[in-house]
N, C-alpha and C positions, 0 to 999 in steps of 0.2 A: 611279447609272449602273451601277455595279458590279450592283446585286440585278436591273437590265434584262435585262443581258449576259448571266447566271445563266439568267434565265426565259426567256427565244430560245433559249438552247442546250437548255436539256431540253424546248420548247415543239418543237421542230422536229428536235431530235434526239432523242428519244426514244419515237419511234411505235411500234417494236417490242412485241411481245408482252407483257407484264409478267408475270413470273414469280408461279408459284402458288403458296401455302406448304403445301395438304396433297394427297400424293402419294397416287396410285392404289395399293392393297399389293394386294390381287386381286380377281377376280371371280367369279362364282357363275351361271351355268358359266362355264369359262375360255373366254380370249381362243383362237379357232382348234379348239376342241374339237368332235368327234361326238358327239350323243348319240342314243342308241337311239330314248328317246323323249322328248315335250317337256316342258321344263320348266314349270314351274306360277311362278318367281320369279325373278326376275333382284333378285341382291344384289353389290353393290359395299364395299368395305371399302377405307375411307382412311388413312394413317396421323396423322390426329388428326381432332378432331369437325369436322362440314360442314351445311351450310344446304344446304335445299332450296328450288328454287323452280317456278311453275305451271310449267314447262317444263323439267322438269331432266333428262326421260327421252324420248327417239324412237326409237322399236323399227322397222326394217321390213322388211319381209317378203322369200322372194326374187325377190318381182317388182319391189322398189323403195317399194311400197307404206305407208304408215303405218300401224301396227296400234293397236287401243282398247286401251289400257293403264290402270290402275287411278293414281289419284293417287301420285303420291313420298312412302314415309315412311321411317323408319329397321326398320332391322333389328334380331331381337332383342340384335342385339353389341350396341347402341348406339349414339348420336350418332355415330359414326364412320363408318357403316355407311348407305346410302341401299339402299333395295329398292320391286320397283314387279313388281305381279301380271299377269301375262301371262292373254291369252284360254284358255278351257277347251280349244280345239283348234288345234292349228300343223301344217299343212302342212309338207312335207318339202323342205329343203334350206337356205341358209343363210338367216341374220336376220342383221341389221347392229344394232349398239346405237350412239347418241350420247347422252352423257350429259353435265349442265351441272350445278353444284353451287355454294357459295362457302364457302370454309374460315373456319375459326373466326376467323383474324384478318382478316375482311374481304374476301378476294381472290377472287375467281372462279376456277376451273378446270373445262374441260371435254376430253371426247376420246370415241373408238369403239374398238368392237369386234367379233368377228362370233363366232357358234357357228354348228353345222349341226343339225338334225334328223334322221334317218336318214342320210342322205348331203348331202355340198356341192352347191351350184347351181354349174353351170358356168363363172358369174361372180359373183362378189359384186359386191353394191351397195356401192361406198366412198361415204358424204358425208362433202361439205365441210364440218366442224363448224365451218370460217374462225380467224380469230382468237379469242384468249380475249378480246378486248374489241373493240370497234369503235375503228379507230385515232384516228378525232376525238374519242370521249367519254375514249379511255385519255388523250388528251395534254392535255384541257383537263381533269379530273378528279387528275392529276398534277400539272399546275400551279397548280391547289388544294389540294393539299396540300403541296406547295413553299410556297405562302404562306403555310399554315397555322402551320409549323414556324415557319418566322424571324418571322412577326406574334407568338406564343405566346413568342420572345425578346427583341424588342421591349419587350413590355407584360411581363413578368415582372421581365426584369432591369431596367431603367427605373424602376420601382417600386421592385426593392428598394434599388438605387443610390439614390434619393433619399432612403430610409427609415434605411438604415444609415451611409451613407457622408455623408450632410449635406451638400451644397454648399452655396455660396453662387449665388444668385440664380437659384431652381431653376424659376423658370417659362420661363428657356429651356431644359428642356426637354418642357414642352407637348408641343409637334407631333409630338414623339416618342414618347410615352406616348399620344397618341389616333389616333395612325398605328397603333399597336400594336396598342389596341383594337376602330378601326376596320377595318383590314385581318382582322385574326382574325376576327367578327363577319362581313365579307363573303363570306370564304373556307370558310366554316363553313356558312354558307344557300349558298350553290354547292356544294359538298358532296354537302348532301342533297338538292338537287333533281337532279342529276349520280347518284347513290348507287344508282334501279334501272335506268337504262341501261348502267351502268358491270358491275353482277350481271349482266344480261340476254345482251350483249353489242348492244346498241343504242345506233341512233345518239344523237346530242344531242338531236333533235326529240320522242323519245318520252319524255324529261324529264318534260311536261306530261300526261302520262297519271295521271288520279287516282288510280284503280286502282295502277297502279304505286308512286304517292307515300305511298297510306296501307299496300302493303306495307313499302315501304323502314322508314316510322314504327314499322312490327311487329318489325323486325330489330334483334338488339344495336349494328351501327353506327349505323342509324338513332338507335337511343334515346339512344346515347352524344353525337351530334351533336345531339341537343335536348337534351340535359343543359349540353352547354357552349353553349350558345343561351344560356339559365336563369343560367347560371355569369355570362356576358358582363353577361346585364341586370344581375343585380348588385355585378358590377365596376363600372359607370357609375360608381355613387354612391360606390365607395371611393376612383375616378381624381379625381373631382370636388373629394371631401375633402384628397385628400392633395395637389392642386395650390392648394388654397384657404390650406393652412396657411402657405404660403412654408415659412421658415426654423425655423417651429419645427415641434417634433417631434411626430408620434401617440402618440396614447394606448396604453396594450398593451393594451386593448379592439382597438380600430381593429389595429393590427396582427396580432393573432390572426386578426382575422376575413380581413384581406389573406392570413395565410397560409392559410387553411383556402380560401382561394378559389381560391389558386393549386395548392395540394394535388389542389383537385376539375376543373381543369382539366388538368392532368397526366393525370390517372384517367380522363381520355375519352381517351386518346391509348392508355394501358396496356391498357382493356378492349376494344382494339377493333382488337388488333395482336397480333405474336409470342407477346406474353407470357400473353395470356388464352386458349392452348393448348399443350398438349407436357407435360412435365415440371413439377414443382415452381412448381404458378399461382403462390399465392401470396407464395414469396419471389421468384419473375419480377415478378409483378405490382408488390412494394413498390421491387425494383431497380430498374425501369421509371420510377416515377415519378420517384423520386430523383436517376433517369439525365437523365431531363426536365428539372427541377428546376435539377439544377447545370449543365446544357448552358443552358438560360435565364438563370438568375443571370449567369455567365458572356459569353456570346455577348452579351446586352443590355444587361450593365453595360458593355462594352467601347464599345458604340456608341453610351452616354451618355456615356463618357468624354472618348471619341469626341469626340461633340460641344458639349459644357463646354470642350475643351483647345481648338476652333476656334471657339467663338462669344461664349465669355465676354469682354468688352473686358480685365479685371482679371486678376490672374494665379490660378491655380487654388490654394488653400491645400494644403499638403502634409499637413496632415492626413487632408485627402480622398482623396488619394492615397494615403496610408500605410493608411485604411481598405480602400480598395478591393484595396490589394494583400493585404490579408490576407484578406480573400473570397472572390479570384480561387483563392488558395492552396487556400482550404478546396475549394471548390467543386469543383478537377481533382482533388483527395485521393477525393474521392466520384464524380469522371466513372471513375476510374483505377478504383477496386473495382468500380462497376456493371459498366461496361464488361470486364473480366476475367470478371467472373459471365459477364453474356450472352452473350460469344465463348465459351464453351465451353459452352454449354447451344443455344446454336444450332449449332456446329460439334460435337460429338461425340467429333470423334476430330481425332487430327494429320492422317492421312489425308484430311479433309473439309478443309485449308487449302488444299492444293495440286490437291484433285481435283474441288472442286466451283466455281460461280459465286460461292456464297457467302464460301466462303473467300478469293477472288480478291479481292472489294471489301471482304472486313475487311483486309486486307494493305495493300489502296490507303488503306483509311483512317486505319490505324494509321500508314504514312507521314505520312499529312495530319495527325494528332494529336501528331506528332513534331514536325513544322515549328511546328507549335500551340503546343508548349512551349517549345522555344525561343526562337518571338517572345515569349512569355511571360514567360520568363527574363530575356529583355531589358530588357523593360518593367519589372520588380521592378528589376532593376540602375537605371534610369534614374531609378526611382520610389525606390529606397533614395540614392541620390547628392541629386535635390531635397530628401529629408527632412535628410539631411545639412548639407546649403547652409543650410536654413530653420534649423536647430537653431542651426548657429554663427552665423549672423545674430542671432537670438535672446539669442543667450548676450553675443554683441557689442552688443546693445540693452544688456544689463540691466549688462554691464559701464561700459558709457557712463554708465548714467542714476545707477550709482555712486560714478563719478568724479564726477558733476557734484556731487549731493549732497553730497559729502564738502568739495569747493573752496566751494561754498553757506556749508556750516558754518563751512569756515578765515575764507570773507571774514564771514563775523555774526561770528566772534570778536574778529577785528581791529577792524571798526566799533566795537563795544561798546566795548573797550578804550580807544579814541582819544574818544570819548563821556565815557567815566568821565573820563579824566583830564583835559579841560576842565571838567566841572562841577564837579572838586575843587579848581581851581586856583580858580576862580570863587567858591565857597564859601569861600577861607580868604582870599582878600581884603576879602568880604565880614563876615562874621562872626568870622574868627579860626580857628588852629587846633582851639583846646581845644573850640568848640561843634561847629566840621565834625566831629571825632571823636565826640564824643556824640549828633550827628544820624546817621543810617543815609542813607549811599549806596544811591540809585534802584539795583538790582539789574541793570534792563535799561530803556534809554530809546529811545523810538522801536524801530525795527527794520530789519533790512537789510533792503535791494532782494531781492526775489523773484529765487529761481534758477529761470534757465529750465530748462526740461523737454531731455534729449537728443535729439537730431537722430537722424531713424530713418535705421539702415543697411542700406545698399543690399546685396543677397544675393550681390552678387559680378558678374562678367562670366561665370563659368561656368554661372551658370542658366539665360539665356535658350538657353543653347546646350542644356542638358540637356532643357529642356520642348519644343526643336526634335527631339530626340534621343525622347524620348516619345509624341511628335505620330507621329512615325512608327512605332514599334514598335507603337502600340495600333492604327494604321490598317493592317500586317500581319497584328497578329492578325484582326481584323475580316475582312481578306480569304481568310486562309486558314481561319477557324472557318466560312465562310458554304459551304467546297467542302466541311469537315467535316460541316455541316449537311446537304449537299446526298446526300455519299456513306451517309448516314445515313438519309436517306430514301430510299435506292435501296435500301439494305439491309434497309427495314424491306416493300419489295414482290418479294424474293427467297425463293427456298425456301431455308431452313436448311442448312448442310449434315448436320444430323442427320436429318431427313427424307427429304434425296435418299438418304441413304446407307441409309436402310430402303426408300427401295421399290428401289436396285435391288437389294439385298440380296433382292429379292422374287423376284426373274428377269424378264427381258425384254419378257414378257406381259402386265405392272404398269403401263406405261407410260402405258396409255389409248390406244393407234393400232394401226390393223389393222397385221396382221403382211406381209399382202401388199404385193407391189409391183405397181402397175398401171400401164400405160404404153401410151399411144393411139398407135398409127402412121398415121397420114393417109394414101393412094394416088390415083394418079389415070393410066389408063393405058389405051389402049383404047377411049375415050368410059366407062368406068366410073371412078365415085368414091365412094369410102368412106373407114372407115379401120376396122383392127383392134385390137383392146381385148386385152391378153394381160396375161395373172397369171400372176406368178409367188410362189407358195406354199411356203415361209416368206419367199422372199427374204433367205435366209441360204448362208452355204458348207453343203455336204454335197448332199440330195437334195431336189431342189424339185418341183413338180407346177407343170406347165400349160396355161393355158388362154386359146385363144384365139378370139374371135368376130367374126369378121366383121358390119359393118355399112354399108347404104348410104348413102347420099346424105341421104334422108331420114329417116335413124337407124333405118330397120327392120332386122331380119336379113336378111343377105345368105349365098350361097353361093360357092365360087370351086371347079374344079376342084382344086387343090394350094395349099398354104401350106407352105413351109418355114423354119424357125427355127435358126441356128447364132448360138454366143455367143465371143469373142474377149478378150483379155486382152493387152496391148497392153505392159503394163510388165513383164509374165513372159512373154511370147512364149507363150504358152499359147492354143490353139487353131488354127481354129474346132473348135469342139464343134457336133456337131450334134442338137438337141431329138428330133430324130426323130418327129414331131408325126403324129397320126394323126385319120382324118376319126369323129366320135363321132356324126355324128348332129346336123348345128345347131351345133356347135363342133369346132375342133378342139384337141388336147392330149395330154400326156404324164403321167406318175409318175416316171419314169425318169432324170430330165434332173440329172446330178449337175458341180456346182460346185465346184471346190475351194479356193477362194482369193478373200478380200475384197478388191473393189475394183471399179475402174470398167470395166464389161464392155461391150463394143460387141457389142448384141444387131441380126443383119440378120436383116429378113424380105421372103422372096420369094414375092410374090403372083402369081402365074398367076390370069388370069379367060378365057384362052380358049388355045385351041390354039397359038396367036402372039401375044401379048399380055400381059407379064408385067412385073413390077416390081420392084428392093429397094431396101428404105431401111433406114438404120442410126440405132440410137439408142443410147444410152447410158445404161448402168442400174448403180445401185450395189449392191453385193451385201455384207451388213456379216459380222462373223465370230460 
């Protein structure tokens, strides 16, 4: 019920955009730039390596136009770098660039920009690059890798809990160990048929595009996703063996080969994320796994505990217990150093906790791995008190089965004794003393009654209380490792805060989105209806340029006697300013129009289309600093 509740919330809450992990560092020409003449290459620099895909580049002209561009490849910077050759001749005024790409670890990122040619076009073309995902395939491609996660916990710790820790009567838990396999295995082929509309930003439906599917197979996620396909099939036969054994134990054949499986399943999660770009692959890469590893151990052993502490009829041996707690110990010993490495190989700096997204949900998590301990703690306390109960029961067996023994002995002595001295009375009535002495007394005759075995002792009235007391601490953790799990997978589809913090270390032009602001004003006044399209150029405080165009009804160009332009500032009492806008010829606009102050400016424009006949409407435009 719990992991339902889980999957609704991020299934229905989480359509938002998903965050990119490699950030735009600049462009080649820059974002808003004149150039004399035209460029021959558009190059883009990321700050880590990026994939390219059939679609990663839309150039267009400034009629709106698509231009022939030469395929996407990298630049000579490197992997990091995407560049795409422009036509032998460009026309003068602006080009708008949209550009799609997917970072090293898996994620898509796309955005625009514009340069001009000799001089700007009177308006630029803004497109809507939309979202970086299509919001159906982001949310059901999410909640496949939601399953992926806690199935890969499941079936990891499951296994090793039965391998190390030994229950008794381990085929309950079965359905837990092929839930594990089976869910991982489903969520894994959803994946990758999910994996090019997810790059693309397409819907679910173009999933079954072949083309699409035998590029996805060419991509390191891709290949990573058929690796643990490969991995799965031959885990079958390990899940098989090691529920076939019951109660005894693998061989260290067999267990090697379990860990080498669970190693290579890790290594699809490492090569195919955070850590297989940035800084220091290789020690990311072997934290990663490790990080995996003991967050599996962990999280799956719990929810075998889990369910042995609720299903077993018998009571759970405190051995098993005492095993497990020492597992759990090791295993946070190793979440505790990965997890130190990776926050600060993704965060950078102190600066990046407080000022990025990233650092926002390491903080959220670190709380939730707080609470984690705790219940943790608990569970050890509950789990060292049964070990306790079990030992002095123990100790009270062996002292009983001592006493008995020993009473055993007293009563054979006495028998014996009361034995002899009838046969010797017997004997000297018989025969006399003189022969009874020269004959040898039987040493032992007959034998005493069998002592019985001691009575097993009950472990006391405080156990059942304590494995009441345990039932619950392991089913806290369970719940709060599953929000740990969850904030972990958010984090692993966020930008670092070491990456945010280089592009905007880049300046503002890094971002990937035009600089302009553009804002349609609709009219309707007269029997005439249009609306006008005004730019404002940088859309920053200080000195803007604008441009405004009238358009009709049927979106052709239109003309109006006057357009006038005043902007307002409402929380500084500041204005109206007025644009002072002038007629150019097919648009009108300014260079002149100076802003002082960030924030929300109520821009009116008054449209005259005849002698008597005029309009304003007010809209609201953000002006950042």
């Amino acid at each position: 019920m719990l992991l339902g509740t889980v999957l609704v919330l991020l299934l229905f809450g989480g359509a938002g955009a998903a965050s990119a992990h490699a950030a735009l560092r600049s462009t080649d020409p820059g974002d808003g730039t004149v150039l004399k003449s035209a460029p021959r290459d558009i190059t883009l620099t990321f700050t880590e390596s990026v994939g390219l895909l059939d679609d990663s580049f839309r150039v267009l002209d400034p009629d709106g136009k698509r231009l022939n561009v030469s395929d996407a490849g990298h630049g000579p910077g490197g992997s990091d770098t995407a560049r795409v050759t422009l036509p032998a001749k460009l026309a003068q005024g602006t080009y708008t660039v949209a550009w799609r790409v997917v970072s090293a670890d898996s994620h898509p990122v796309s955005g625009a920009f514009t340069f001009s040619v000799g001089k700007p076009s009177p308006a630029t073309v803004i497109p809507d690059t939309g979202p970086t995902e299509d919001p159906a395939t982001e949310s059901l491609f999410n909640m496949g890798r939601y399953l992926a996660y806690l199935a890969v916990a499941l079936l990891i710790g499951t296994a090793v809990f039965l391998t190390a820790c030994r229950p008794p009567e381990p085929f309950r838990l079965s359905r837990l160990l092929w839930a594990g396999w089976g869910t991982l295995l489903g969520s894994t082929l959803f994946l990758l048929v999910l994996r090019a509309p997810y790059e693309s930003g397409a819907g679910p439906t173009s999933a079954f595009s072949l083309k699409a599917f035998e590029r996805t197979l060419s991509t390191r996620p891709g290949e990573a996703l058929l690796v643990r396909l490969a991995l799965l099939l031959v885990a079958c036969f390990f899940v098989v063996r090691l529920l076939r054994l019951g109660e005894e134990r693998l061989s260290r054949a067999w267990q090697a080969a379990g860990g080498v499986l669970a190693v290579g399943l890790a290594l699809t999660w490492a090569a195919a994320e955070h850590a297989s770009a940035g800084i220091q692959v290789p020690v990311a890469m072997t934290s990663a796994v490790l990080h995996v590893l003991a967050m599996a151990v962990w999280l799956g052993g719990l929810a075998a505990l889990l369910t042995m502490l609720h299903r077993a009829p018998s009571q759970l041996p405190a051995a098993v217990l005492a095993r497990f707690s020492r597992l759990a110990f090791a295993s946070v010993t190793v979440l505790v150093a990965t997890g130190v490495y990776q926050s600060w190989r993704g965060l950078g700096s102190w600066e990046a906790v407080t000022g990025t997204t990233y650092g926002h949900l390491l903080v959220l998590k670190l709380l939730a791995v707080t609470l984690l301990l705790a219940a943790a703690r608990l569970s050890r306390r509950w789990t060292g008190r049964l070990v306790t109960v079990a030992a002095g029961a123990e100790a009270v067996t062996v002292a009983a089965g001592a006493a008995a023994e020993a009473e055993a002995v007293v009563r054979e002595g006495t028998a014996e004794a009361v034995v002899r001295e009838r046969v010797l009375e017997a004997a000297v009535r018989e025969k006399g003393p003189e022969t009874v002495v020269r004959e040898r007394v039987p040493e032992r005759v007959g034998g005493p009654p069998s002592a019985p075995g001691p009575a097993p002792v009950a472990p006391g009235p405080a156990a059942p209380a304590y494995r009441h007391g345990l039932r619950r601490s392991v089913l806290a953790e369970v719940a709060v490792g599953v929000v740990v799990l969850v904030l972990s997978t958010v984090l692993s589809g966020t930008l670092p805060g070491r990456a945010q913090t280089e592009a905007d270390e880049a300046g503002p032009a890094t971002g990937g989105l035009p600089a302009a602001s553009v804002t349609d004003v609709p009219f309707a006044v007269g029997g005439a209806t249009g609306k006008v399209q005004i730019t404002l150029d940088p859309g920053r405080t200080g000195d803007n340029s604008v441009q405004a165009i009238v358009y009709a009804a049927d979106g052709g160009l239109a003309t109006v006697p006057e357009l006038r332009l005043s902007f307002t500032l409402p929380a500084k009492k500041i204005g109206p300013i007025d644009a002072g806008l002038k007629n150019r010829g097919g648009y009108w606009g300014t260079n002149d129009l100076t802003l002082p102050l960030a924030g929300d400016w109520r821009m009116k424009a008054t449209i005259r289309v005849s002698d008597v006949d005029q309009i304003s409407v007010t809209k609201t435009v953000r002006i950042v600093g």
